[in-house]
N, C-alpha and C positions, 0 to 999 in steps of 0.2 A: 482591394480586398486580397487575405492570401490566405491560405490553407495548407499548413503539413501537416504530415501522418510520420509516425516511427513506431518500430517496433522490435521488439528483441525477441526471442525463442532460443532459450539455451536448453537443452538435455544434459542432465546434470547425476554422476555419481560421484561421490565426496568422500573424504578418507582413505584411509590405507586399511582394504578391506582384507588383506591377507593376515594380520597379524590376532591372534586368540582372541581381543576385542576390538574389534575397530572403531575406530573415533571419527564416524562419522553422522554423527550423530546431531538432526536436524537437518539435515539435506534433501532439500527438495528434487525428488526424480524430474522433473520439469519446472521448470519459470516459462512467462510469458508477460510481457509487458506492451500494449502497445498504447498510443495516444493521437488524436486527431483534436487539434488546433484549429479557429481560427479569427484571423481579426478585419474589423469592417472598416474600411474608407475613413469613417468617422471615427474610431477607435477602441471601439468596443470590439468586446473580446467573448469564446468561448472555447472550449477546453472538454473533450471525454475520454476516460482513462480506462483502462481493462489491465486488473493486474491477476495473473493466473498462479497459481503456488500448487505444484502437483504434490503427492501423499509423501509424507517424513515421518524417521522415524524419531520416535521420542528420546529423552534423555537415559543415560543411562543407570541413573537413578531413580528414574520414574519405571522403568524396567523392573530393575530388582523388587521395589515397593508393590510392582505389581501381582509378583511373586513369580515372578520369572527370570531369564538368565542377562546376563548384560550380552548378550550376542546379536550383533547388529545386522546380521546375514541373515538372523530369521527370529526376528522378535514378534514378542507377545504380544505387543498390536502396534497399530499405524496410527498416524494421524491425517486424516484426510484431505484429501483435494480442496478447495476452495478457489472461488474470481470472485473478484471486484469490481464495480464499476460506478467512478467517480466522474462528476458534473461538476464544473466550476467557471460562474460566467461572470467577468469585468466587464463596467463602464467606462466611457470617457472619459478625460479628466473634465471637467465643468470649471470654469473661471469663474472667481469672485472679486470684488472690490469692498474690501468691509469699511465697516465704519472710520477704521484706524487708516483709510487709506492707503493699506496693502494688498499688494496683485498678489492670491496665490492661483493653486486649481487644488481640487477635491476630486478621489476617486473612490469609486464603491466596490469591492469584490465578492461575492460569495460561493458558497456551492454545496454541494453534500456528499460528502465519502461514504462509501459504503452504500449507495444509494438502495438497490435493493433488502438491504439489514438481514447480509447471510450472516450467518453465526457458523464462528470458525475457532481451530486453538492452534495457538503458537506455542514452542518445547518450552517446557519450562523445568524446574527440580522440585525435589522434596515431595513427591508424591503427585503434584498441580501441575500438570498441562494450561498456558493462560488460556483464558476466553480474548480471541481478540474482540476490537472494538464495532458497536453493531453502529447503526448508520447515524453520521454525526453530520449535523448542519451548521455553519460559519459563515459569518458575515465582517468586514474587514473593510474601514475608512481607513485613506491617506492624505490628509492634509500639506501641499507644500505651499511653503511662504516664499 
């Protein structure tokens, strides 16, 4: 059996904030990524992820639309904080012998992003902030011959 862990923590300001508008626009004040793995003797697998996006600001079209100024030092509003936290667990592979007298193996993955279903937006233009994606479940055969 084995288990790793990683993580990242960046602190984060973006663009050239000196200049009448700064282009930094989207920049999360903080990231945070970490994940802890692991897999069993037998070959089964699991996997949980924590991704962290501190408050951004939006575009700077979505500024203006808002009726406010394109000034990124002190805009009309933020876009919030948000973490995630995704589950994704694989099988072994399983051996087969089919009828056609081919050896493969078969494996299954699944998992669910967004596991909690926070609702969050990513920058977007033309007025729309996206909605990011609320909590999505997948499941995933591999077939080798």
């Amino acid at each position: 059996a084995s288990i790793a862990a990683s993580w990242v923590v960046s602190p984060l300001l973006g663009g050239v904030v000196d200049k009448p508008v700064p282009d930094n626009e989207g920049v999360a004040t903080r990231l945070f990524n970490g994940r802890l793995a692991a897999i069993s003797p037998g070959g089964a697998a699991g996997q949980v992820q924590i991704r962290y996006s501190g408050r951004r600001t939006p575009s700077q079209s979505n500024l203006l639309l808002d009726g406010g100024t394109p000034d990124m030092s002190d805009p009309s509003y933020m876009l919030g904080a948000f973490a995630l936290l995704d589950v994704t667990l694989a099988s072994p592979g399983f051996g087969f012998d089919a009828t056609t007298r081919r050896k493969g193996t078969f494996k299954l993955r699944g998992g669910v992003a967004n596991l909690l279903d926070r609702r969050y937006a990513e920058v977007g233009f033309n007025g729309v902030d996206v909605p990011g994606l609320g909590r999505t479940i997948w499941l995933a055969g591999t077939v080798k011959l």
